[in-house]
PyMOL CGO cylinders between C-alpha atoms (Angstrom):
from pymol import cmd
from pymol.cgo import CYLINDER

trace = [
    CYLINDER, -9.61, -148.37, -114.88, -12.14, -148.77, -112.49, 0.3, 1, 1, 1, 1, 1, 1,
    CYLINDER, -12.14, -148.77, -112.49, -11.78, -148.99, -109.05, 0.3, 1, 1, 1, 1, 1, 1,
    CYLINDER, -11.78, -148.99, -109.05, -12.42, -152.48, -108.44, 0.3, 1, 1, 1, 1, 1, 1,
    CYLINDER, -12.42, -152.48, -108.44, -10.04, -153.47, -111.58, 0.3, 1, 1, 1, 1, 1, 1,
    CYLINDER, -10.04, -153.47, -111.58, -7.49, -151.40, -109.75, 0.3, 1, 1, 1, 1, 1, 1,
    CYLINDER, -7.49, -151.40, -109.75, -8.23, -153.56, -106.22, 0.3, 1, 1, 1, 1, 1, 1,
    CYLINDER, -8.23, -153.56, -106.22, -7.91, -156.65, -108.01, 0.3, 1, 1, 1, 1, 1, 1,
    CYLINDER, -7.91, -156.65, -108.01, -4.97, -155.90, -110.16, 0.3, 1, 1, 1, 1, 1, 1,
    CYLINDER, -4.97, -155.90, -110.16, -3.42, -154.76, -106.92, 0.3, 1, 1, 1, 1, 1, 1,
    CYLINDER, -3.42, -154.76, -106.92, -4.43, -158.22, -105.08, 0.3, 1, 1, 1, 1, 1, 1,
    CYLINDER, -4.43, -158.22, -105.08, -3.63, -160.37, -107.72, 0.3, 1, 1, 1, 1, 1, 1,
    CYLINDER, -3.63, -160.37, -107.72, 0.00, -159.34, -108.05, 0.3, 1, 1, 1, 1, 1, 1,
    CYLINDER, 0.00, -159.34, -108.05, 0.48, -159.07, -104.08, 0.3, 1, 1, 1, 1, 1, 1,
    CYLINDER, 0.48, -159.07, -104.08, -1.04, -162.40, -103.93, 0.3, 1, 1, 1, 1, 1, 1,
    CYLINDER, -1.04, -162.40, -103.93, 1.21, -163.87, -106.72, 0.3, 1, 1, 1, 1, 1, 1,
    CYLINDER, 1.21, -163.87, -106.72, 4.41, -162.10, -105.12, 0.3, 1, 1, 1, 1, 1, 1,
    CYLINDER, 4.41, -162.10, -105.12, 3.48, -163.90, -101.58, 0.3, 1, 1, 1, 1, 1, 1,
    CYLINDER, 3.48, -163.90, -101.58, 4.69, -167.41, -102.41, 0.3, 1, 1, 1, 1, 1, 1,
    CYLINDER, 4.69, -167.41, -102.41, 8.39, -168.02, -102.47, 0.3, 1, 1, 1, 1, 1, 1,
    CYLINDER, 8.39, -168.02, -102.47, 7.96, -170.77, -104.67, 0.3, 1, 1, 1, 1, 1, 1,
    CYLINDER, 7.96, -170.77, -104.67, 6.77, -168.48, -107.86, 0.3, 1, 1, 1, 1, 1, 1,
    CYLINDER, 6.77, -168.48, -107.86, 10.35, -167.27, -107.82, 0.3, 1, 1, 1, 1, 1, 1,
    CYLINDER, 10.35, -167.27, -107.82, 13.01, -168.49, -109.78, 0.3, 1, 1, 1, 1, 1, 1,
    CYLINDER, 13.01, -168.49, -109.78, 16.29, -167.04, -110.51, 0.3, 1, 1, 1, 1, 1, 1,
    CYLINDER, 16.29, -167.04, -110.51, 19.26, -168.10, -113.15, 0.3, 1, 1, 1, 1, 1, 1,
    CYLINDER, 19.26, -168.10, -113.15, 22.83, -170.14, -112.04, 0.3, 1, 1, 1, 1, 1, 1,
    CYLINDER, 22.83, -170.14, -112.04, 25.86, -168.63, -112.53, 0.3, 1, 1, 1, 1, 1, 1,
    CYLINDER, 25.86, -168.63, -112.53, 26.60, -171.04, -114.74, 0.3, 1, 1, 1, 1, 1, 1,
    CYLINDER, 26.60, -171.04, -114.74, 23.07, -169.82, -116.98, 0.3, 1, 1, 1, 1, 1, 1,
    CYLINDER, 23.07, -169.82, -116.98, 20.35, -172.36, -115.90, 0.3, 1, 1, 1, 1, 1, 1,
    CYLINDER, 20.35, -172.36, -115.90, 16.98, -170.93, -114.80, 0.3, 1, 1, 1, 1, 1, 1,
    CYLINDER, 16.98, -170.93, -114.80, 16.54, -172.37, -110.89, 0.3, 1, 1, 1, 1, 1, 1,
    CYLINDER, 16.54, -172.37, -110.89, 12.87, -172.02, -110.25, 0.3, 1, 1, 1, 1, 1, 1,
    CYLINDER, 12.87, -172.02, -110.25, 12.49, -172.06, -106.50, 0.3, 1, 1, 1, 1, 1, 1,
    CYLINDER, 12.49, -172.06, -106.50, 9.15, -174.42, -106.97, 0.3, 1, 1, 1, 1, 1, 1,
    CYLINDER, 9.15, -174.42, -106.97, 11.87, -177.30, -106.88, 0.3, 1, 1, 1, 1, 1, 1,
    CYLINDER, 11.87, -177.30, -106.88, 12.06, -176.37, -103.12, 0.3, 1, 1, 1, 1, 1, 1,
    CYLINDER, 12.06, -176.37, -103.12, 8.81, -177.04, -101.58, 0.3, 1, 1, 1, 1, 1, 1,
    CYLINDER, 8.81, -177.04, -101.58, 9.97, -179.48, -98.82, 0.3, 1, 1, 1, 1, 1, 1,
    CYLINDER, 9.97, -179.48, -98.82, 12.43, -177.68, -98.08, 0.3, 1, 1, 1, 1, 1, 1,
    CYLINDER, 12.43, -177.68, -98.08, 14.39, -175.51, -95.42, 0.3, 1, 1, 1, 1, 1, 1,
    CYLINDER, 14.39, -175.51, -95.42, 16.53, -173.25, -97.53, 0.3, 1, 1, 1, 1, 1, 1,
    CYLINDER, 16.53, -173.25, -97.53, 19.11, -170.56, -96.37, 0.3, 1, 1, 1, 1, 1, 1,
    CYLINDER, 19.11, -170.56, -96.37, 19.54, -167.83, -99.14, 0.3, 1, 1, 1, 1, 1, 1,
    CYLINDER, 19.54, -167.83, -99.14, 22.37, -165.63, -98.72, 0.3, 1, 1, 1, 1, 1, 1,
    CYLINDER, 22.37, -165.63, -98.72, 23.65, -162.63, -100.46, 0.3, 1, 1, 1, 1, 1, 1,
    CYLINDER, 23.65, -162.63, -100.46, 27.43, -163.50, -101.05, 0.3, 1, 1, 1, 1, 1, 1,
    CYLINDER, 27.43, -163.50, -101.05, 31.07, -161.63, -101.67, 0.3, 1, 1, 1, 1, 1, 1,
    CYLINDER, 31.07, -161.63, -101.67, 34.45, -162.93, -101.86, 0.3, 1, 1, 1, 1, 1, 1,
    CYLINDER, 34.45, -162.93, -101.86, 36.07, -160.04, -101.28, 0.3, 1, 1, 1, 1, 1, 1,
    CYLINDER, 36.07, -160.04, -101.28, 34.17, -159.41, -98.03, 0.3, 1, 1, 1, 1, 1, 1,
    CYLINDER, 34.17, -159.41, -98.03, 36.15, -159.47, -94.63, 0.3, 1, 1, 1, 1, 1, 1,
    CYLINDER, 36.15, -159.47, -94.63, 33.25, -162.02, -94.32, 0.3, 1, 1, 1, 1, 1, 1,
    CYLINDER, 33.25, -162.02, -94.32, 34.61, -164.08, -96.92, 0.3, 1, 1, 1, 1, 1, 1,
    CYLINDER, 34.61, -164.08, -96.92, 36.07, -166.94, -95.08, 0.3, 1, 1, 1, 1, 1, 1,
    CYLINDER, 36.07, -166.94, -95.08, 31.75, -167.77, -94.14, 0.3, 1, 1, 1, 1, 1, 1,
    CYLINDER, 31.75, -167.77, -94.14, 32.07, -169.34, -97.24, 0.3, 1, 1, 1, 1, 1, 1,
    CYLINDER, 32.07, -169.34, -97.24, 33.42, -172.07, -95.64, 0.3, 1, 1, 1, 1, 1, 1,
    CYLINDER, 33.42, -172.07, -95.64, 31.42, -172.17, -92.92, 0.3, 1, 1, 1, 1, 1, 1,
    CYLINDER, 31.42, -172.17, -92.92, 28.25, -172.34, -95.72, 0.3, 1, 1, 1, 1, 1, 1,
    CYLINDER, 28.25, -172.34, -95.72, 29.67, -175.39, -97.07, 0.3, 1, 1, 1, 1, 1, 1,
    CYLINDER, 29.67, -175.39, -97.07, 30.41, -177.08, -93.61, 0.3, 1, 1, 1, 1, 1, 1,
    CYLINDER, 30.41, -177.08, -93.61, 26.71, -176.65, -92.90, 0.3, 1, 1, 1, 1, 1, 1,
    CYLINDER, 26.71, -176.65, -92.90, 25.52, -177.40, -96.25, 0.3, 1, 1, 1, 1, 1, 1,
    CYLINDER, 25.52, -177.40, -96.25, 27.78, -180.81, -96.08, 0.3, 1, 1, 1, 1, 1, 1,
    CYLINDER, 27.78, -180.81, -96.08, 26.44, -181.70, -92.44, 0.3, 1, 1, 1, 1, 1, 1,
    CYLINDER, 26.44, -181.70, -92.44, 22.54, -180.94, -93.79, 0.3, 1, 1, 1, 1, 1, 1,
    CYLINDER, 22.54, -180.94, -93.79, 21.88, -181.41, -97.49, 0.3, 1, 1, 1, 1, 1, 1,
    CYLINDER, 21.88, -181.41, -97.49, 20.86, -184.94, -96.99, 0.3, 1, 1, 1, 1, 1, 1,
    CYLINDER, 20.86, -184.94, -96.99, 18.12, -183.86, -94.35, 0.3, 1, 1, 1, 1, 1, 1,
    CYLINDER, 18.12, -183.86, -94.35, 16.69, -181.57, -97.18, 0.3, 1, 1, 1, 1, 1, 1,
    CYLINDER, 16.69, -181.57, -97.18, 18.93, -178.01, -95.92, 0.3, 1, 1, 1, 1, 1, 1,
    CYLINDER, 18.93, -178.01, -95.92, 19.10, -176.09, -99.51, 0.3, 1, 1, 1, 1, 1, 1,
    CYLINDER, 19.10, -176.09, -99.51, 21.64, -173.40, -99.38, 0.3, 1, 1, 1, 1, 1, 1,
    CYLINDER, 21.64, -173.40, -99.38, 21.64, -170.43, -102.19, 0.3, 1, 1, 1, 1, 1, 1,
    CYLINDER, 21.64, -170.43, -102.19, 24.33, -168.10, -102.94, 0.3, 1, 1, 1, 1, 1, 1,
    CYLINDER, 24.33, -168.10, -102.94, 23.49, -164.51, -104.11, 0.3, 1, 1, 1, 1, 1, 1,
    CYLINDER, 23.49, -164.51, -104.11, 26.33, -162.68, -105.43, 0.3, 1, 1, 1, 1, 1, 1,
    CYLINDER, 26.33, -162.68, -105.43, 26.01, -159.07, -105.02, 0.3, 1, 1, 1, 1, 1, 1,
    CYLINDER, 26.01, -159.07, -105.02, 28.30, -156.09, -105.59, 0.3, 1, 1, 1, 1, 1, 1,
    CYLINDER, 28.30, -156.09, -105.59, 26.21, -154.11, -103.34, 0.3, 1, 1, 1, 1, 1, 1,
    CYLINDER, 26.21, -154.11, -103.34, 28.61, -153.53, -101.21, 0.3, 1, 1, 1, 1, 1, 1,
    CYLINDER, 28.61, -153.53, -101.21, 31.41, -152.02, -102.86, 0.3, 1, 1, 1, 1, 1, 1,
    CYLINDER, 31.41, -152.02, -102.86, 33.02, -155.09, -103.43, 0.3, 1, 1, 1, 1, 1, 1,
    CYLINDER, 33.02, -155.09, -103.43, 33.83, -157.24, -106.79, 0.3, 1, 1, 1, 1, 1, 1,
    CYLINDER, 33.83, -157.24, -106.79, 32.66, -160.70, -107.08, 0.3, 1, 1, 1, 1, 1, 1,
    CYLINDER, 32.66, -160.70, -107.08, 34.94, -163.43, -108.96, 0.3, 1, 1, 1, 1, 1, 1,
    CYLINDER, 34.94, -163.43, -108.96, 33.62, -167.02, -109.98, 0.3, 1, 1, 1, 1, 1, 1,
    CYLINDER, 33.62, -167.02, -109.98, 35.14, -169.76, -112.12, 0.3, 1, 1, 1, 1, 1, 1,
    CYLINDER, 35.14, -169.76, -112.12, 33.45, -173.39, -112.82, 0.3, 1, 1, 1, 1, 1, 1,
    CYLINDER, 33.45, -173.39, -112.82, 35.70, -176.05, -112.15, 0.3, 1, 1, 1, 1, 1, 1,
    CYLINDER, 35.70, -176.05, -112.15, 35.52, -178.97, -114.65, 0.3, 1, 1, 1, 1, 1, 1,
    CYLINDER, 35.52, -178.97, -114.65, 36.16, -181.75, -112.05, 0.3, 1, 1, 1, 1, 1, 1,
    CYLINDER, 36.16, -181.75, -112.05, 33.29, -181.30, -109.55, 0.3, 1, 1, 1, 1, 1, 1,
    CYLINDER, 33.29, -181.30, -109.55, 30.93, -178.91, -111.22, 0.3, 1, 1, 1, 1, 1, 1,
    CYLINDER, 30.93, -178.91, -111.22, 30.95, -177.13, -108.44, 0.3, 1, 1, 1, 1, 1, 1,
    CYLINDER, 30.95, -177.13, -108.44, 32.07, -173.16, -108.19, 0.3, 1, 1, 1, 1, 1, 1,
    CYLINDER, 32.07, -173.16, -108.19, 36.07, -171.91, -106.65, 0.3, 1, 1, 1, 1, 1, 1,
    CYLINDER, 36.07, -171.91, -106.65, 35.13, -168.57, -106.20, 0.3, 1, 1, 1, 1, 1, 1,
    CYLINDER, 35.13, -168.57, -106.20, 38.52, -167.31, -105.15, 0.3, 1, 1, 1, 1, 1, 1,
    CYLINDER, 38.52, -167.31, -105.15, 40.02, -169.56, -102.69, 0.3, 1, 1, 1, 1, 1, 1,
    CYLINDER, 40.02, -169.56, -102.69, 36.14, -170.90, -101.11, 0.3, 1, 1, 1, 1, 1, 1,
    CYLINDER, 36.14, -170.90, -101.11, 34.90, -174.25, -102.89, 0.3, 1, 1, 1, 1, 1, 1,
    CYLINDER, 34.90, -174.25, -102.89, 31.40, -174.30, -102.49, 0.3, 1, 1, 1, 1, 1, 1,
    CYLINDER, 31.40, -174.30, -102.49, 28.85, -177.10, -103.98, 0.3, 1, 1, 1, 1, 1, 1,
    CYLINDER, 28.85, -177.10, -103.98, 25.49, -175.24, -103.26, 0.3, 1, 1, 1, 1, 1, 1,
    CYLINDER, 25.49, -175.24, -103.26, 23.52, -173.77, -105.63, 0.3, 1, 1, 1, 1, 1, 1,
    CYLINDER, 23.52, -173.77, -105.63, 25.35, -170.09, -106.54, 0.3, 1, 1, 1, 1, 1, 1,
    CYLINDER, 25.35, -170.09, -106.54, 22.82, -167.73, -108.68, 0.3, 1, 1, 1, 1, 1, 1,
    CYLINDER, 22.82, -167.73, -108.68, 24.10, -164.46, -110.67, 0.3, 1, 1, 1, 1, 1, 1,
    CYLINDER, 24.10, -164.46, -110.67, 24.71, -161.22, -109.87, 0.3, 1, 1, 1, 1, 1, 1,
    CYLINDER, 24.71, -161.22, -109.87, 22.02, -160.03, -107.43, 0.3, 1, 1, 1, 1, 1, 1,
    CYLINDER, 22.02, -160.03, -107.43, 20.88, -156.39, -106.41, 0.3, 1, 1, 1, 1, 1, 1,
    CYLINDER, 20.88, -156.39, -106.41, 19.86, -157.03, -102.74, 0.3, 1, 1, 1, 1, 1, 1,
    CYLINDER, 19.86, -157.03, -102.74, 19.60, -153.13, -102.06, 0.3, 1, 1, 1, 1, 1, 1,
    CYLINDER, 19.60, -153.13, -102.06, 18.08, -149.75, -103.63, 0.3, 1, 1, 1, 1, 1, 1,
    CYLINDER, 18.08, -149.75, -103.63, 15.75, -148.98, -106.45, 0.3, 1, 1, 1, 1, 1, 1,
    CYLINDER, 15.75, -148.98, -106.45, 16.73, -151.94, -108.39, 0.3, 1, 1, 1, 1, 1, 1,
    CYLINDER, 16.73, -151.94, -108.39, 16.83, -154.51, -105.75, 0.3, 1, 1, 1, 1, 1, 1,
    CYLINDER, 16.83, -154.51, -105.75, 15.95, -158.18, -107.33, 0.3, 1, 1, 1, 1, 1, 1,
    CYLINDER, 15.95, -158.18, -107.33, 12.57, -159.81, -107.05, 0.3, 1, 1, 1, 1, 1, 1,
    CYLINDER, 12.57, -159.81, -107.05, 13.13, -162.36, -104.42, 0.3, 1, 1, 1, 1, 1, 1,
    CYLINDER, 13.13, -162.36, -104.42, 15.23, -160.06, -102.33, 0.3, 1, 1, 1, 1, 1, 1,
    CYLINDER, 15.23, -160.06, -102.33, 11.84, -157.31, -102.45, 0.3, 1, 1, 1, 1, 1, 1,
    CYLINDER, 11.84, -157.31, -102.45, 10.28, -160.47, -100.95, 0.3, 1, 1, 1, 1, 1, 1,
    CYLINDER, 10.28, -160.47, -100.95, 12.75, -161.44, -97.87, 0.3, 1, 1, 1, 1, 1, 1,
    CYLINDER, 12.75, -161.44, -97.87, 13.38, -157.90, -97.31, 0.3, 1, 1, 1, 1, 1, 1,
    CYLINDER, 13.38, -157.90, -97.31, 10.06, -156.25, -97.62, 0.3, 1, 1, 1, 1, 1, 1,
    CYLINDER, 10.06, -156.25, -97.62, 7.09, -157.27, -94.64, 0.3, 1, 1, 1, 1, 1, 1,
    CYLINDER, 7.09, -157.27, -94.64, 4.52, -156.59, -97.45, 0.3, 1, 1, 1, 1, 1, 1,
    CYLINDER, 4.52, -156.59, -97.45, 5.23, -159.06, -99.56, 0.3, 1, 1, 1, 1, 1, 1,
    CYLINDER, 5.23, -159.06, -99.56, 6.82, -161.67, -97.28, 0.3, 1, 1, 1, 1, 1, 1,
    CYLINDER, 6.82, -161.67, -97.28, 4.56, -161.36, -94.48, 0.3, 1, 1, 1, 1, 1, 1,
    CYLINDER, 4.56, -161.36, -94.48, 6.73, -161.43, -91.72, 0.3, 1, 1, 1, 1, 1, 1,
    CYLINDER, 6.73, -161.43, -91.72, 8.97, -158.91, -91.19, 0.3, 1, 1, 1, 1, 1, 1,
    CYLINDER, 8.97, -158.91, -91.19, 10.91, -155.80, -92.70, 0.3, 1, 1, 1, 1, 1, 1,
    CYLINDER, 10.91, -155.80, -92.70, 14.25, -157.00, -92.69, 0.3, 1, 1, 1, 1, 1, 1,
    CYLINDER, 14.25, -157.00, -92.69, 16.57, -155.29, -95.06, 0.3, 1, 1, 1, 1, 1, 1,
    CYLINDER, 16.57, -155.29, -95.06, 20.23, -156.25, -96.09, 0.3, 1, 1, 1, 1, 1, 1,
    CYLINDER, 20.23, -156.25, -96.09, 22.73, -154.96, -93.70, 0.3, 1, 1, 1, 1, 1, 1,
    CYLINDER, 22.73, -154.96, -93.70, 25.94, -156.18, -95.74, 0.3, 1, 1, 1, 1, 1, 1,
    CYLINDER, 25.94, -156.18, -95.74, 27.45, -159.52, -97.29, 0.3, 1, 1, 1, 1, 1, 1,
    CYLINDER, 27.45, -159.52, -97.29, 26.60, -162.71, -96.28, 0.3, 1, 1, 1, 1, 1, 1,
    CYLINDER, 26.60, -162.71, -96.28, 23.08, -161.58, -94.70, 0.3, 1, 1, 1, 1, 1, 1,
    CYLINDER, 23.08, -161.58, -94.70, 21.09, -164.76, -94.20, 0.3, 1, 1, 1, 1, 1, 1,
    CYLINDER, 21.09, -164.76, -94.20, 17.30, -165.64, -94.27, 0.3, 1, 1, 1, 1, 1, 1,
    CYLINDER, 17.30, -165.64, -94.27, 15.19, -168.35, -93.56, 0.3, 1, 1, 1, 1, 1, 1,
    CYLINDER, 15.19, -168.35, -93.56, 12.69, -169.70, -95.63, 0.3, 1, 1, 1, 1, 1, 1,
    CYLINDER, 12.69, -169.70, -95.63, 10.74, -172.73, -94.02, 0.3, 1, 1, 1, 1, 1, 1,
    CYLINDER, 10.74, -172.73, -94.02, 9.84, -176.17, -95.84, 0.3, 1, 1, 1, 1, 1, 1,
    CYLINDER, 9.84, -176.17, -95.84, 6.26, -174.90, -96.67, 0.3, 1, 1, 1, 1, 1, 1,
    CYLINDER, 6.26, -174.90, -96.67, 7.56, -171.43, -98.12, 0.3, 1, 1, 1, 1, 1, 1,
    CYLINDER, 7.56, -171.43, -98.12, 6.70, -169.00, -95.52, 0.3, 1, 1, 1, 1, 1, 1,
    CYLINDER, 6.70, -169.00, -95.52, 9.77, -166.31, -94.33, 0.3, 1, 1, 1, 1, 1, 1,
    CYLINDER, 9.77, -166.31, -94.33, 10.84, -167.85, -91.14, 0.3, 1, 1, 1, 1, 1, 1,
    CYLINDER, 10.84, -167.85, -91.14, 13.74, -165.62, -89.92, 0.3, 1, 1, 1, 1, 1, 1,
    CYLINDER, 13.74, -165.62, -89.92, 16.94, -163.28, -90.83, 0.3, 1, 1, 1, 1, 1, 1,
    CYLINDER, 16.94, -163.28, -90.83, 20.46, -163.77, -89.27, 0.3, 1, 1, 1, 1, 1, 1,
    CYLINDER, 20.46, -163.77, -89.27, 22.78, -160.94, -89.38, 0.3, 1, 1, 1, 1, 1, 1,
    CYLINDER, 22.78, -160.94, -89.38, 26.19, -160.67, -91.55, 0.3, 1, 1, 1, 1, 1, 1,
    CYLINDER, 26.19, -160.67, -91.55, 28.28, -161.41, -89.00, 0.3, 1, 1, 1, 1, 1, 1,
    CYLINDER, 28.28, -161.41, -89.00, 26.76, -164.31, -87.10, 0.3, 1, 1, 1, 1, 1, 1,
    CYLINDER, 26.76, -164.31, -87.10, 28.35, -167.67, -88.47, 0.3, 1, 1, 1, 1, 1, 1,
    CYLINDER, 28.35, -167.67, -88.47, 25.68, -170.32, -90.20, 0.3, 1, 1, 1, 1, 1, 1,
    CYLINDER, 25.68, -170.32, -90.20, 26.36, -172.38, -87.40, 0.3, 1, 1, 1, 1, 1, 1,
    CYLINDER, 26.36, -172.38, -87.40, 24.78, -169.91, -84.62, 0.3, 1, 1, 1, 1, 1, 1,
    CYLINDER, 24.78, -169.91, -84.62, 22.43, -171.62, -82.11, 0.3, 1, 1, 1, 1, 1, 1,
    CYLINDER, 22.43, -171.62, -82.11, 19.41, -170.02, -84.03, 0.3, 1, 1, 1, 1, 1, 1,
    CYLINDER, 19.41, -170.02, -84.03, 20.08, -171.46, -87.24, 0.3, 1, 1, 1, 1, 1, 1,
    CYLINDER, 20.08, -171.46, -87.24, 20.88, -175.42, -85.92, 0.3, 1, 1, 1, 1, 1, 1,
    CYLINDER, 20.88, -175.42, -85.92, 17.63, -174.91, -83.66, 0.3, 1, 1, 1, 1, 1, 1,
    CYLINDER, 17.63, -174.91, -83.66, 15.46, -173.81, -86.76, 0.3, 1, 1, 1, 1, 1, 1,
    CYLINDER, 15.46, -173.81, -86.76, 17.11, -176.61, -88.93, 0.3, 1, 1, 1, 1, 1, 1,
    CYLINDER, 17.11, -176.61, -88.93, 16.25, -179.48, -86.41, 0.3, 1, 1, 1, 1, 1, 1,
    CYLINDER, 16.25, -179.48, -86.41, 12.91, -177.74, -85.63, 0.3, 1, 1, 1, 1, 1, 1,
    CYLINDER, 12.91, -177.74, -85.63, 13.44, -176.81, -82.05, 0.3, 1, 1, 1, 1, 1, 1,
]
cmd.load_cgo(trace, "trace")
C-alpha cells in the first residue's frame, strides 16, 4: 500500500470514529440503539454495576433522568464487569423498564460493556481516548464513571465515580451555564 493509501485509510477511519453519532450499541433487552437518534441531545453515558458500593447512584440516575428527560437529558447505562463485580438485570413486564436488583431505572440500559483494557468497547475508545474524542484522555476510574456528550455530539466533560449526578457541574452543563 502506498503511502498516501495508508494516510487516507488512516484519516478516513479517525474521521469516521470522531462523531459520536456513528455509534450505536445493542439494549439489554437485544435492540440495536444507534446513537444518531441523539443529535439534539445532552446525554450522560455511564458505565454501571449493581453490586458497586456505588450502587445506590442508581437512584440518583433516575431522579435526574425524571427531573430532565422532557428538556431532552438522555441518560445511558453501560453495564460492565470491569470491576470485579457481577451485573444482574431482569425486564419487568409492567413498565418495560429494567429492576436491576433493588434500582428501577427507565433510561436506556445497553449490554455488557468493556470500558477498560485491550478489549475496551468502541464508544468507550471514544470518551476515553483524546484521539478520537478530541477533548481529553479521560479513562474509567471505576463504576458509575460519567461523561458528557453535548447536543451537537462533541465530548463535553467526565465526572468522577463518586460525585453524585446531581453535582453542581452536571446541573450547570445541563441548563447551559
Amino acid at each position: 500500500m502506498t503511502t498516501l493509501a495508508v494516510f487516507l485509510f488512516s484519516f478516513t477511519a479517525f474521521a469516521q470514529s470522531e462523531s459520536f453519532y456513528n455509534f450505536s450499541s445493542t439494549t439489554i433487552d437485544g435492540n440495536i440503539y444507534p446513537f444518531a437518534q441523539l443529535r439534539g441531545k445532552k446525554v450522560i453515558i455511564v458505565n454501571v454495576d449493581v453490586q458497586d458500593q456505588l450502587a445506590p447512584q442508581y437512584a440518583i440516575l433516575q431522579e435526574l433522568y425524571n427531573q430532565y428527560s422532557s428538556n431532552g437529558l438522555i441518560i445511558i447505562g453501560f453495564p460492565t464487569n470491569d470491576f470485579d463485580t457481577q451485573i444482574a438485570a431482569k425486564k419487568e413486564a409492567d413498565n418495560g423498564g429494567y429492576r436491576l436488583l433493588d434500582y428501577d431505572v427507565s433510561f436506556p440500559v445497553m449490554i455488557r460493556t468493556t470500558v477498560v483494557g485491550d478489549s475496551i468497547s468502541p464508544i468507550y475508545q471514544w470518551l476515553t481516548e483524546k484521539t478520537l474524542n478530541g477533548k481529553q484522555d479521560a479513562p474509567v476510574t471505576g463504576n458509575f464513571q460519567k461523561f458528557l456528550i453535548d447536543e451537537n455530539g462533541q465530548w463535553a466533560g467526565v465526572i468522577p465515580p463518586e460525585d453524585s449526578a446531581f453535582n453542581i457541574k452536571i446541573l450547570n452543563w445541563i441548563s447551559g451555564k
